[in-house]
C-alpha positions as a Markdown table, in Angstrom:
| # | Residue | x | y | z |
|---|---|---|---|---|
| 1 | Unk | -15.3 | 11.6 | 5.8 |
| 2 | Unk | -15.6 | 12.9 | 2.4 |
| 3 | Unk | -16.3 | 10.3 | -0.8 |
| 4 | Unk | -13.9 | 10.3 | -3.8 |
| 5 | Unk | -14.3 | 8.4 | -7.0 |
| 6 | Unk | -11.6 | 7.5 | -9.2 |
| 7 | Unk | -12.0 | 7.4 | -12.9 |
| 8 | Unk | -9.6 | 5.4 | -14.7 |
| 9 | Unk | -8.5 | 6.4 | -18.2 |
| 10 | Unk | -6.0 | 4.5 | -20.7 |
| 11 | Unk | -6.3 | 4.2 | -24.6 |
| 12 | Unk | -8.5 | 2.1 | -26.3 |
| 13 | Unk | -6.8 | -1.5 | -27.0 |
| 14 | Unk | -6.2 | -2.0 | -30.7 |
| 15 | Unk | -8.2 | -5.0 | -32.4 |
| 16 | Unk | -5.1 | -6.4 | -33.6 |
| 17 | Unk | -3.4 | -6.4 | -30.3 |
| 18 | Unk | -3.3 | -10.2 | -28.3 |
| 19 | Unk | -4.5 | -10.1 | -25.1 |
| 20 | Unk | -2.3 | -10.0 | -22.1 |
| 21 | Unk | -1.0 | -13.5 | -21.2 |
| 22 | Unk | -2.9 | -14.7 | -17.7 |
| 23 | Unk | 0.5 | -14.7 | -15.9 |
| 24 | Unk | 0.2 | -10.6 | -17.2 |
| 25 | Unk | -3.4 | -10.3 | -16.0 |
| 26 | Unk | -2.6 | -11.9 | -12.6 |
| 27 | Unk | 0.2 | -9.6 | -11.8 |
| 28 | Unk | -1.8 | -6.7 | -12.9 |
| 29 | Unk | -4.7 | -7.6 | -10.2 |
| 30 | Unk | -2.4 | -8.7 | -7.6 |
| 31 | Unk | -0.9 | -5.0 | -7.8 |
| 32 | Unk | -4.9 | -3.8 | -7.9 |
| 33 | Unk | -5.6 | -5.7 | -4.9 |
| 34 | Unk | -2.3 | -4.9 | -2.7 |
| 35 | Unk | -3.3 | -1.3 | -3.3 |
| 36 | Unk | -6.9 | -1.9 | -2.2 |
| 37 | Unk | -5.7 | -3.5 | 0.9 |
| 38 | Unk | -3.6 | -0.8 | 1.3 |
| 39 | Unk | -6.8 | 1.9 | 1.5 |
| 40 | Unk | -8.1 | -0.4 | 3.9 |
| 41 | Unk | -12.0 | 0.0 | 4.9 |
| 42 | Unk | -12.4 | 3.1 | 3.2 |
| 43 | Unk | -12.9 | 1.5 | 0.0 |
| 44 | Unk | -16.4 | 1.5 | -0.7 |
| 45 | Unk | -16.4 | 0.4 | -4.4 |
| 46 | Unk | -13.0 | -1.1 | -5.9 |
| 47 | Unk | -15.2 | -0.9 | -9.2 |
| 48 | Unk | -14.8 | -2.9 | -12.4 |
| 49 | Unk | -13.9 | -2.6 | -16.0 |
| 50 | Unk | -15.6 | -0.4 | -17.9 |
| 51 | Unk | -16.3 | -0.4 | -22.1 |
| 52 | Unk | -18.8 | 0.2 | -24.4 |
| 53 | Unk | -19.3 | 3.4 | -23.6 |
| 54 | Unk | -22.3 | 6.0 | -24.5 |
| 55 | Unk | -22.6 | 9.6 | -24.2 |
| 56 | Unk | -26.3 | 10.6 | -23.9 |
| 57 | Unk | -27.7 | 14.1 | -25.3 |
| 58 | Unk | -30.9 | 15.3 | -25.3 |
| 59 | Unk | -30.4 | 15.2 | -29.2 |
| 60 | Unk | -29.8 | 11.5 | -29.2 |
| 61 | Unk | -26.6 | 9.3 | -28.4 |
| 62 | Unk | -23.1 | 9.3 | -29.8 |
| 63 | Unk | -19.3 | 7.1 | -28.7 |
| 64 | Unk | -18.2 | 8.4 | -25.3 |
| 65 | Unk | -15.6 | 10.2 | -26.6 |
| 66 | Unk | -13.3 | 9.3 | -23.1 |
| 67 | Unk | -11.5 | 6.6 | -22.5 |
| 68 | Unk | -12.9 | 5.6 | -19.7 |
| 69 | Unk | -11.8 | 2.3 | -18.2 |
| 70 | Unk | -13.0 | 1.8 | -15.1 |
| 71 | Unk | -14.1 | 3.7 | -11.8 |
| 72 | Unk | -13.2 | 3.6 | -7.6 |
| 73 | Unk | -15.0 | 4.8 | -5.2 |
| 74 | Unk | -13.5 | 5.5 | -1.9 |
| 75 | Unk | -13.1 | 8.1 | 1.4 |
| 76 | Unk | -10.4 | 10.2 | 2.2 |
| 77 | Unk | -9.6 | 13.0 | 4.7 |
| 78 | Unk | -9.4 | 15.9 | 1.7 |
| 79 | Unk | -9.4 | 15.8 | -1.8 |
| 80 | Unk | -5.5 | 15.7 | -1.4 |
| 81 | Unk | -5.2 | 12.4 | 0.2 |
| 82 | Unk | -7.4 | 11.1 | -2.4 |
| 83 | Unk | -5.0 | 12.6 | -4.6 |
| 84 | Unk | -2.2 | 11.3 | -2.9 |
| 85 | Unk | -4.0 | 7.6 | -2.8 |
| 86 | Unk | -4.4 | 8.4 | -6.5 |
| 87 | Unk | -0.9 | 8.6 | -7.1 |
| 88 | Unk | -0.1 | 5.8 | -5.3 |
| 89 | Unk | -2.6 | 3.4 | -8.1 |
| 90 | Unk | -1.0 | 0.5 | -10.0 |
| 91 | Unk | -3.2 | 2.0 | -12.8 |
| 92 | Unk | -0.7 | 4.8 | -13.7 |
| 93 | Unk | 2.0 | 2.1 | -14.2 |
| 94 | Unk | -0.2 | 0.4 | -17.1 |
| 95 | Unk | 1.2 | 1.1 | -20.8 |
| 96 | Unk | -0.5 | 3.1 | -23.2 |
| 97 | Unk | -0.4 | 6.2 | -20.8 |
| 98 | Unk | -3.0 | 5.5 | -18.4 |
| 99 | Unk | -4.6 | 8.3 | -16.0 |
| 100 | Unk | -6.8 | 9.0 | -12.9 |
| 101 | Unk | -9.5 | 11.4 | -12.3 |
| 102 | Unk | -10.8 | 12.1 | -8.8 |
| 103 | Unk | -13.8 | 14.0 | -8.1 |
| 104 | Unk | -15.0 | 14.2 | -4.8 |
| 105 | Unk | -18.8 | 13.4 | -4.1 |
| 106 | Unk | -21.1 | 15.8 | -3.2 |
| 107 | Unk | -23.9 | 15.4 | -0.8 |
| 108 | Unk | -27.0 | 15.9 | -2.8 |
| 109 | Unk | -29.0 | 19.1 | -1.7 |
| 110 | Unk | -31.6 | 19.1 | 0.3 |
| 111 | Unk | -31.0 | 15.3 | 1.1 |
């Protein structure tokens, strides 16, 4: 079964803004887990947070200039049930606009 990962977008929070309220945070990961338990055993890698990002060139280093928020890794039958699991993320229901990449992952040649 093919691997897909999931990369998580949404905006940067402002410095100014107050963080979320636990009871907030808790519902958030309750709706993260209930949608991991929903993909079952082919959830390889729920993944974490992600910040801080740095985009490497071979010129030197710069900001990531994505929003990148997190990752998933997962399997799926075709790249459209991992879209359709996609769709299906607690993640797109997050203010700010938030978004999901999936790429599926390819076997490395000659491996």
């Amino acid at each position: 079964m093919p691997k897909y990962v999931f990369i998580y977008h949404a905006p940067p929070m402002p410095a100014d803004a107050a963080p979320p309220e636990p009871e907030q945070v808790q519902e958030m990961m309750d709706a993260w887990y209930g949608w991991a338990n929903s993909v079952g055993e082919n959830l390889i890698d729920l993944g974490t947070p992600l910040s801080g990002g740095v985009h490497v060139e071979p010129d030197g280093l710069t900001g990531s200039t994505k929003e990148v928020a997190g990752y998933s890794i997962l399997m799926a039958d075709s790249m459209e049930a991992a879209v359709e699991l996609a769709q299906s993320h607690p993640h797109l229901n997050m203010p700010g606009g938030c978004s999901i990449e999936v790429h599926e992952a390819e076997p490395l040649p000659g491996a």
